[in-house]
N, C-alpha and C positions, 0 to 999 in steps of 0.2 A: 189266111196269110196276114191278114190287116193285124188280126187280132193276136194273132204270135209275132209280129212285127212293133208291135206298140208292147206288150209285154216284154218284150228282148229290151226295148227301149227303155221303159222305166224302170228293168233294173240295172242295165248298165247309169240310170240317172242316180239310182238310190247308192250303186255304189260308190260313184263317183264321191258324192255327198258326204259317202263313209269313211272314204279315204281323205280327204279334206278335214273331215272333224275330228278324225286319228292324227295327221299333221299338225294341226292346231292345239290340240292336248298336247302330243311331244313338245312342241312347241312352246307352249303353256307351264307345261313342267320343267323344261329344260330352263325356263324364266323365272321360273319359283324357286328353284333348286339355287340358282345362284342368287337370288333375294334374298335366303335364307343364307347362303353360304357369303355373300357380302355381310349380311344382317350379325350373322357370327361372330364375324371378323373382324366388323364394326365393335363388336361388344367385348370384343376382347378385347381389343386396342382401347376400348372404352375404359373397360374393366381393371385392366394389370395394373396402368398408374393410381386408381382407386386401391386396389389390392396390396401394390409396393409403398404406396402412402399411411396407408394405414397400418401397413407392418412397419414401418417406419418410426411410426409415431409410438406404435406399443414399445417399438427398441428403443425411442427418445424418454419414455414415461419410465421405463425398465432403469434408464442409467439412471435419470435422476432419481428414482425409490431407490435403487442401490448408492449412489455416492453422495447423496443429501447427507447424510450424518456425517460423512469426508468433510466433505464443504462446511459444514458446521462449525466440524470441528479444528478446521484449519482460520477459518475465521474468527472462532475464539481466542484460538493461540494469537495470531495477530494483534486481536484487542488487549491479552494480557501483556506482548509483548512491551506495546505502544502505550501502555498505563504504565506499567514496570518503566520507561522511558521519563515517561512524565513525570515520576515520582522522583527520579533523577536528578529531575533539571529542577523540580519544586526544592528538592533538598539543598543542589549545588551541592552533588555528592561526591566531588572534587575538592571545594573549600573542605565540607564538615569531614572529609579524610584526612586533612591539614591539621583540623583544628584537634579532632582525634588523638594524632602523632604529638602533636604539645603537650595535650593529658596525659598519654603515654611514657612521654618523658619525663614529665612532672612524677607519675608514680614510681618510677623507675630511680630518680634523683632523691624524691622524701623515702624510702626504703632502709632500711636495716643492713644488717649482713647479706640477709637475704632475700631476693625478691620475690612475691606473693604472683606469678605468672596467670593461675587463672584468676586473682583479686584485680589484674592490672585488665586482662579479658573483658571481665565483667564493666568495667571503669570506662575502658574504653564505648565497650557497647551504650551505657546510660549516657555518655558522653554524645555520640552522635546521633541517637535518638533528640537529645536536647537542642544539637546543635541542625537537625533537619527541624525539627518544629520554628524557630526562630528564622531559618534563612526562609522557608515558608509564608512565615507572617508578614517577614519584610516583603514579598513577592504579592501577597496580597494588596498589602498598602500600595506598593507603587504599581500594581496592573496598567493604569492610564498611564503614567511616564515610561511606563517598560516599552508600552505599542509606540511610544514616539521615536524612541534607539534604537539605527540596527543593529547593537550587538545582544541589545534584551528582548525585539518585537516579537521574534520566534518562540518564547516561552511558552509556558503551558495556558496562563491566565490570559496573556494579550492576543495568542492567536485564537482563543473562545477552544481549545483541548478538553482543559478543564474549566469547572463552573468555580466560582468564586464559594458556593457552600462546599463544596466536593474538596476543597484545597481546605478552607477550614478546619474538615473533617477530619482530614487527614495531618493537619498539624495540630491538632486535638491526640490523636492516637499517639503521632510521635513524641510529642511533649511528656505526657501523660506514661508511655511504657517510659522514657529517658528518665525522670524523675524516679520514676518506683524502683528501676534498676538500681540507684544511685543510692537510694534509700534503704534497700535491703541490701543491698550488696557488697555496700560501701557504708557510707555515716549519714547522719541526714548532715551533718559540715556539707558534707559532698555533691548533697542533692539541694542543700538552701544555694550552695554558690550556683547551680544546676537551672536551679529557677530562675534567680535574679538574674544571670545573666540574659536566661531567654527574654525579660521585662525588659532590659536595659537596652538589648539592641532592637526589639520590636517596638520598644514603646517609649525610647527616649531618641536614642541612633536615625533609626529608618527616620520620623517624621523632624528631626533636626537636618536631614541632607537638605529640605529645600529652603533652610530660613536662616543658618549659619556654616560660616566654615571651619568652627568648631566641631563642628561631624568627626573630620576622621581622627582628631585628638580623645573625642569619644569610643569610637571605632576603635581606635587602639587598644581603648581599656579592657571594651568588647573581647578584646584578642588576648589580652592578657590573661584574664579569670581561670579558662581552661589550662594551662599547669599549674594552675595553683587548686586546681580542684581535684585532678590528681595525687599531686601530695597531700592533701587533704584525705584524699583516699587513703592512701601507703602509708600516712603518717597519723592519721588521726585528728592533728590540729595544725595552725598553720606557725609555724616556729620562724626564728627570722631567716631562713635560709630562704626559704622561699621566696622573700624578696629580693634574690639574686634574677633566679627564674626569671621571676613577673617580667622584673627590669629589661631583660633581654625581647621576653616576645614583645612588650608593648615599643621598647625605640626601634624595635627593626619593622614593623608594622609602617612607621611615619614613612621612611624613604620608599619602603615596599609600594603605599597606597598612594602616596605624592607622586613618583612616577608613572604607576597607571591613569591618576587625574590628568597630568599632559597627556598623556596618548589619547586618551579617550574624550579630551575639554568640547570636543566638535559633540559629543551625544550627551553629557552634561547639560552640555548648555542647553539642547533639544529637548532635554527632559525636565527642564526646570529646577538644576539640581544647584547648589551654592559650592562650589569649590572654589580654594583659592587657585587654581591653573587656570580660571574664569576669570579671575581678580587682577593676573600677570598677564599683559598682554607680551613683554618678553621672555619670560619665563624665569628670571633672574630670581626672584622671591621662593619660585617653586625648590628650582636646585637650591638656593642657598638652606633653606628648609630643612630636606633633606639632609644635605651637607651635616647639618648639626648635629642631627639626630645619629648620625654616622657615629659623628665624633662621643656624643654620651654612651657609643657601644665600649668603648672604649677600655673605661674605669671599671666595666660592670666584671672583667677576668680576675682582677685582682679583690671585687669585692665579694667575689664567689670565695676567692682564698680565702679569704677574710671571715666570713661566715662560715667556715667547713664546710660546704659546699663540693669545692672541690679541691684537689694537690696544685700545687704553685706549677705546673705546667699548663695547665689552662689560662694560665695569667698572659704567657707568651702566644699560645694557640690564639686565643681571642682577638688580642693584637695583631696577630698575622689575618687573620679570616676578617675584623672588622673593617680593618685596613683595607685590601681589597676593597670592600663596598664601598668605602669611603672614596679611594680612588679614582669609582666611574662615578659617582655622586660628584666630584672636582671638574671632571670633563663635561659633566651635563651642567653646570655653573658658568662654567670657562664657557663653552657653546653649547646652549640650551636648543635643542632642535626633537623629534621626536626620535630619531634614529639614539642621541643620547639617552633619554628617557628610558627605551627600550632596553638599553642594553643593561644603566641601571638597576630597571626592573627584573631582568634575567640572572643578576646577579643578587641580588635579592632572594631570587629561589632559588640559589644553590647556597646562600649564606646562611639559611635558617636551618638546612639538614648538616651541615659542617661543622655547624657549633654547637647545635645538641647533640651532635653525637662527639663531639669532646668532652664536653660540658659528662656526657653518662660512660666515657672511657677512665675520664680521670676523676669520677665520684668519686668521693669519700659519704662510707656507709652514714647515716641519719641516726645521731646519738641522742635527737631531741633535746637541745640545748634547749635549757628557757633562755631568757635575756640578760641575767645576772651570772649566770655561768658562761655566757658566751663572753660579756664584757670584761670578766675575768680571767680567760683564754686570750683574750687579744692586748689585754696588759702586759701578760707573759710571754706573748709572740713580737709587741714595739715596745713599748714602755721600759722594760726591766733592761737594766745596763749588762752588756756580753764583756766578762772576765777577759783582758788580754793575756795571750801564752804568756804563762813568766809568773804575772802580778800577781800580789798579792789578793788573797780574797778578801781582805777588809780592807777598806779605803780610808787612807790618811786624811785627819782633818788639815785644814788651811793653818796657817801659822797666826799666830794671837789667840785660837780658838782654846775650847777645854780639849783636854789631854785626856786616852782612855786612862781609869784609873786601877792598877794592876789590881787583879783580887785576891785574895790571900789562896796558899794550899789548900789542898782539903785533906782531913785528919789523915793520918796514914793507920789510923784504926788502935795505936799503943793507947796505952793510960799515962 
């Protein structure tokens, strides 16, 4: 009994034991399983933003291998733009379209019967090739006075756009194609006045602004050459009609640049520049200036007649258009302020397209007078005494003088 009594015993112990170490294992497992299944979970959550970052960054690597050459190429267009911009303001491809328009009219005025339209094309093109090289140069000289003005600090040299060799270069090119235009396409007449004039305002003009106020009387001359370089073109040489032309752009130049000197005497003066609107502290000299150079617009209609030029209707035209200017030139004398200034200035710019295109409505075609044929036209036109209705065509001498003396028949042909 003992002994099946202690055997019953130890193995109700051993199961006991079994059952305990099977609990513990479920147990066990049931702890792994979710170590694992936490461990998972962890790793995924770990995982995914490593997995969405990195596909991410392949989709970030992908745009930019695809739209780099986009972006390139929109950023070159910018830079051309913004060059093309600068090459603008280096020309002042406002003025040299001004100065253009004078050439144009000049070729249009020294012309024939008929006019040479692509010869005048071509003229114009050498023309503002010539006349970007030079407003150029002048932009280089004055770089340090430009950054002092604010109506020039913006430029391309003061605000550091462009380098000072780069603007060079570039009025190297312009010059250089302006000239050879001018010279094959035209006369080398056409391309010497072409050059000198680019010398004269680069390299007499610009470095005269800061030491006299003979500048803008220079300046003027500046302004003149170009129709005369035109007709030089259309005509070959410069005959004296031409100096009708000249006459007109260089006096309307005075009141034109005298006006914008008062408006502008405040940046002037910042720049170190010599104007006489610097020189007037009332302005009275400025207008009066003006005023005159008005008034020599004056004579220049009649001596356009004068020189064939143009029909005796531009004589009147002139005197109505110069008048005008003269006008608000009167009011900015009477009260010099800037508001007067301005307006003479504005009428300034509508006085220079008014008058060339009378001045090219009422042309008379270019016969090429020399000088000895012209002075012998305008004997004919004042000089020579106009026959009253009635009278007779020979004029009776004074009394005491010699008497015609009758001449005899001529033969009536008998024997």
């Amino acid at each position: 009994m003992d002994c099946r009594h202690f055997a019953g015993k130890t193995l109700t112990t051993i199961a006991n034991k079994i059952t305990q170490t099977n609990k513990c294992a479920v147990k066990g497992w049931a702890s792994t399983r979710r170590s694992f299944s936490e461990l998972h979970q962890d790793s995924c959550v770990g995982f995914l933003p490593t997995r969405r970052s990195s596909t991410a960054s392949f989709s970030q690597v992908s745009d930019i291998s695809v739209t780099s050459p986009a972006v390139s190429s929109s950023s070159l267009s910018q830079r051309l733009r913004s060059l093309v911009s600068d090459y603008r303001q280096l020309s002042k491809f406002r003025l040299s379209l001004l100065v253009v328009s004078t050439a144009a009219g000049g070729y249009v005025l020294g012309s024939g019967e008929v006019v040479d339209w692509t010869g005048m094309a071509w003229t114009s093109l050498g023309t503002l090739g010539a006349a970007a090289c030079a407003n150029t140069l002048n932009q280089v000289y004055e770089a340090k006075p430009d950054s002092l003005m604010k109506r020039t600090m913006k430029r391309p040299l003061p605000s550091g756009r462009i380098s000072r060799p780069h603007a060079l270069a570039f009025a190297a090119a312009a010059g250089t194609a302006g000239v050879w235009v001018l010279a094959t396409k035209a006369n080398a007449l056409t391309a010497g006045l072409g050059l000198c004039n680019i010398g004269l305002y680069a390299a007499v003009y610009t470095p005269l602004k800061a030491v006299s106020v003979a500048n803008t009387w220079v300046g003027a001359v500046v302004g003149a050459v170009p129709p005369l370089m035109g007709w030089a073109a259309a005509a070959g040489d410069l005959t004296p009609g031409a100096a009708a032309l000249a006459g007109v752009l260089y006096w309307w130049q005075m009141p034109h640049f005298l006006a914008l000197a008062w408006m502008c005497r405040e940046d002037y003066a910042a720049g170190g520049y010599r104007m006489l609107s610097l020189l007037d502290a009332s302005g009275r000299r400025t207008a009066a200036c003006a005023l005159r150079n008005c008034a020599y617009l004056m004579p220049l209609g009649i001596l356009a007649v004068c020189l064939g030029v143009t029909t005796d209707a531009f004589a009147y035209e002139n005197a109505i258009i110069s008048g005008g200017m003269a006008a608000t030139a009167a009011a900015f004398y009477q009260s010099p302020s800037t508001r007067a200034a301005r307006v003479l200035f504005r009428a300034s710019l509508l006085h220079l397209p008014l008058l060339m295109g009378a001045m090219i409505l009422h042309r008379v075609p270019n016969c090429r007078l020399e000088a000895a044929q012209l002075a012998e036209r305008l004997r004919e036109r004042f000089a020579a005494p106009r026959a009253r209705p009635g009278a007779s065509p020979h004029r009776q001498p004074a009394s005491g003088g010699p008497r015609p003396v009758p001449l005899p028949a001529p033969p009536n042909g008998r024997g």
